[in-house]
N, C-alpha and C positions, 0 to 999 in steps of 0.2 A: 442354199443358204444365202443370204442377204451380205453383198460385201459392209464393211465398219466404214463408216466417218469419223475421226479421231478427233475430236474438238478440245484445244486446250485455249479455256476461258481466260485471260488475265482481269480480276477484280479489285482497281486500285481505290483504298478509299482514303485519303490526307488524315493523316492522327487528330489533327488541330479542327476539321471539318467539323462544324456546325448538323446537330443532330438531321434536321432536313434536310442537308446535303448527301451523310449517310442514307436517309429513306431513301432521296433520290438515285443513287446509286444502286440501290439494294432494287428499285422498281425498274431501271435498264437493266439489272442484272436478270432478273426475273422476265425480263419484256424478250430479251433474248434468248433464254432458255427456253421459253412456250416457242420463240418462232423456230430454234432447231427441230422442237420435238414435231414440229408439222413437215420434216424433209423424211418422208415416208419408203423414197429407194434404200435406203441404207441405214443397217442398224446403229445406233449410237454410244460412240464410249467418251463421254465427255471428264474432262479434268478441270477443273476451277481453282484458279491458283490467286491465291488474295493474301492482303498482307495484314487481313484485321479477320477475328473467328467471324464466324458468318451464324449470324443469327436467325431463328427457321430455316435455317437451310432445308431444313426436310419439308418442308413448304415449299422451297424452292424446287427440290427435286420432283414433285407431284407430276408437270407434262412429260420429265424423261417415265417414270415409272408405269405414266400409264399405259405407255408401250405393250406390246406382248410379240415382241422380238428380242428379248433378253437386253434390250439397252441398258446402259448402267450410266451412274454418273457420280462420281467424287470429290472431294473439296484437298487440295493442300496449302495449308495453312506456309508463307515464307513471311521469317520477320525480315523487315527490308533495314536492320539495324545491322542485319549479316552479309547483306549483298555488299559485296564491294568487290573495285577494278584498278590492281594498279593505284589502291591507295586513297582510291577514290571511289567514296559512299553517293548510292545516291537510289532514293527511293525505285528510278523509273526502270534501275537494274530487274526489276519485277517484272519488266516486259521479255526479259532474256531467259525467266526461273523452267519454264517450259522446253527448253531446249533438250537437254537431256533426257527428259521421259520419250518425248518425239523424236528421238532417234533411237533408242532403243525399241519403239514398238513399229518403227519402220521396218528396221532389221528384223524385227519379229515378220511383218509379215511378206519380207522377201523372203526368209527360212523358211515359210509356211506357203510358199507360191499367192499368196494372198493381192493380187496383182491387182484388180480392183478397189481395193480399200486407198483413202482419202485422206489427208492429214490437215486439219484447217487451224492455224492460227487468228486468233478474233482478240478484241475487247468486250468490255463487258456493255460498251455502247452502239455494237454493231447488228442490225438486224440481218443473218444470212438463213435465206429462204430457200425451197426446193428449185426454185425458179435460177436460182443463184446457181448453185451446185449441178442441175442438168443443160445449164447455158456451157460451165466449165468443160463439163464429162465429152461433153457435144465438139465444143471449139478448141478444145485437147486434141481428139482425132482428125480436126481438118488443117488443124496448122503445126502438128507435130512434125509433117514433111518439110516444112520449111524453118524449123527451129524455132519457132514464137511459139509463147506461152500464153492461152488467154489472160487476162485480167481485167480487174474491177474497176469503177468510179463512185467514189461515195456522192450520195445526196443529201441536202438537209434544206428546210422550208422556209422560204422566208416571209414575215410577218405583215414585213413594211411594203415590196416588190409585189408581193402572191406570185410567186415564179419559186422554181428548183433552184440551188446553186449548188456548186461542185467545189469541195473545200479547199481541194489539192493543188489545182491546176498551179497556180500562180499568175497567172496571167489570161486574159481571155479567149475562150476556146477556137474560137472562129479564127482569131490572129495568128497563132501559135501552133493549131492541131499540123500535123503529116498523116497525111492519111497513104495506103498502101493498098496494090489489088486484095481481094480475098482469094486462096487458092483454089479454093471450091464450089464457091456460089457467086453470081454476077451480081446477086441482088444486095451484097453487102460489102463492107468495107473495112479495113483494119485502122485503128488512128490510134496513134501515141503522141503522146506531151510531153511539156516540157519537165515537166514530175511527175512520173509513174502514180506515186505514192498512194497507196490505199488502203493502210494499216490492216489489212488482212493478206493473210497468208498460206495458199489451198496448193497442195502435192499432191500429187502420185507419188507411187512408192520409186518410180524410176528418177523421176523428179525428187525424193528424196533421199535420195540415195546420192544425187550428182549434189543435192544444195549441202549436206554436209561433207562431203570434200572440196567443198567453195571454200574460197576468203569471205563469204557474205556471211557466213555462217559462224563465224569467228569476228569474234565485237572489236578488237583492236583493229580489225583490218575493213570490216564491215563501214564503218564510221569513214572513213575515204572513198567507200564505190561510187556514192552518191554525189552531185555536188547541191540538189537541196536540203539533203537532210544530213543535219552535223547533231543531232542528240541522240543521245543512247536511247532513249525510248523507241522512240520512232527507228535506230535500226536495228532492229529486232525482226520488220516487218517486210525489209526488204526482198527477203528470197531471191529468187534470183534474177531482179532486175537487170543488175549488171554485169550475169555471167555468159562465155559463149555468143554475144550477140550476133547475130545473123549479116550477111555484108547486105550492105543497105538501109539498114534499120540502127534508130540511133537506145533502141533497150531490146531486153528482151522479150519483153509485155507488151500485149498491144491491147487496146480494146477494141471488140468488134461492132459493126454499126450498120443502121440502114443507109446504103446508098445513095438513097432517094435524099434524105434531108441530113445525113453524117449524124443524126438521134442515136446513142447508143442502147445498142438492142435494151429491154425491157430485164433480161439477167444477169444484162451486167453492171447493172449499179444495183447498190446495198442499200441500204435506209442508217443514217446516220441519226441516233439521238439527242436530243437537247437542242439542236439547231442553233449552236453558239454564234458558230461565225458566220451563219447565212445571216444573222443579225447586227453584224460586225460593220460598220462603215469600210471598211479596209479588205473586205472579202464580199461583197454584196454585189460586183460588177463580173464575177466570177458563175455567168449563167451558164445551167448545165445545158440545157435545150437553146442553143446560141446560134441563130440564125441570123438575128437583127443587124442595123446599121450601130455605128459605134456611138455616135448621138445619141440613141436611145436608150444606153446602157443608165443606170439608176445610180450613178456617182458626180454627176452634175449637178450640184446642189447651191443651192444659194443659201445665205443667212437663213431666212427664215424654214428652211429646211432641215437646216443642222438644226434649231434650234427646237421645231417641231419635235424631231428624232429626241431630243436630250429631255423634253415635259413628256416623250411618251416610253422612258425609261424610266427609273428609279432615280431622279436626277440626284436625290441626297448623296447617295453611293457613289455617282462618277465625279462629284463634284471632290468629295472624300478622295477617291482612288487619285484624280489628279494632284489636288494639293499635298496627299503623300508623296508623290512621284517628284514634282519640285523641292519636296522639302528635302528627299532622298540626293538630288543630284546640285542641292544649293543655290537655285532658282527661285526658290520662294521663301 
């Protein structure tokens, strides 16, 4: 029998969002659920946790069904008018509602010796592919002797460059990576950043078993491990970045690479949707495939560049967004 993939979806839509925003949402949610149902080693028990009903959802469900390895997949409706912390509401508690079911069917399937099954935490805008989850299964068993966890690097497109960028980093790859031998192969390399961060979140059961007896796993305390991430949303996704670290290594995640040009392997980066901030002035000098001289990076702009970028926007809207902003903080 086929070990489980446990996939618990977070599907967040803004109550005030504009109907196209919902479609848009509702077609990531959808774009992502076709690419689980293509990870063919492992059967599928997916959870969708959203805070608005979900309409066709049984349209939705169509690539888990078509299965014929008993996948299943269901929807839990949370209102986010009930999530509260200490007092404090806040829609992104939605990223946390999953906790509880995934520790309960971990436990299940350490009771059931079920040693192979997977636990993935995702959003509903993250593409993870087969490619993803046998990059994991793989660099699980050659850096489990030395206490590293493999992990991810999200990607997203950008429009203006035609190059990849890497949303998370914060700073430019080349500057900032550490890279580390690999225990195993000479032909590859381990590299961590200065932010792990890659809003997804993939166990083993042993691994899961240690992440809930963490602080990471626990939101009051989670919210300190990190020093780039200070929103609740966002730690929800940490696992165990900062548990246990290894001597010599500054997380417990590393990504694994080629050698040759420090590229991180082909499974372990995800496909990010929307491509917001590849489009971002403020995250565009963030290339994921970063070999270049620092000259060359696409944030050296002169006038007519910024002004190029703002006539091949929606200038009405940014022009809108900032004079609200002035007006907000008594500048304008």
């Amino acid at each position: 029998m086929k070990p489980t993939l446990h996939v618990y979806l977070t599907h967040f839509v803004k109550k005030s969002a504009a109907s196209s925003e919902t479609k848009l949402r509702r077609m990531y949610l959808a774009t992502c659920l076709f690419s689980l149902s293509q990870i063919l080693s492992h059967r599928l028990s997916v959870t969708v946790i959203s805070n608005v009903a979900l309409s066709h959802f049984l349209e939705l469900c169509e690539p888990i069904h078509s299965r014929i390895d008993g996948s299943v997949i269901r929807n839990q409706l949370v209102e986010t008018d009930e999530l509260e912390f200490r007092e404090l509401r806040s829609d992104w508690l939605l990223t946390w509602a999953h906790k509880p079911i995934m520790w309960e069917e971990i436990k299940n399937a350490k009771a059931k010796e079920n040693h192979s099954d997977l636990f993935l935490a995702i959003e509903d805008d993250a593409l993870f592919s087969q490619s993803n989850l046998d990059y994991f299964v793989e660099e699980r068993r050659e850096l489990e002797p030395i206490g590293i966890i493999p992990s991810f690097i999200r990607q997203e497109w950008s429009t203006y460059d035609s190059c990849w960028i890497h949303t998370d980093s914060f700073s430019r790859i080349s500057n900032s990576r550490i890279m580390y031998p690999h225990p195993r192969d000479p032909n590859k390399q381990l590299m961590q950043l200065p932010n792990p961060f890659c809003a997804t979140t993939l166990l083993d059961v042993k691994l899961g078993i240690e992440y809930f007896s963490s602080e990471s796993s626990l939101l009051e305390l989670a919210l300190k491990k990190q020093p780039y991430i200070c929103d609740i949303g966002s730690a929800a996704s940490l696992g165990l970045i900062s548990e246990r670290i290894p001597k010599g290594f500054i997380y417990r995640v590393a990504v694994v690479c080629n050698k040759e040009n420090y590229y991180p392997l082909p499974g372990a980066i995800h496909r990010h949707l929307g491509d917001k901030y590849a489009n971002n002035k403020w995250h565009r000098n963030f290339v994921l495939y970063d070999n270049g001289k620092s000259e060359d990076l696409p944030t050296h702009r002169n006038f007519i560049d910024f002004a190029t970028r703002l006539c091949a926007l929606d200038g009405l809207f940014v022009l809108k967004k900032y004079l609200n902003k002035f007006r907000k903080t008594g500048l304008g």
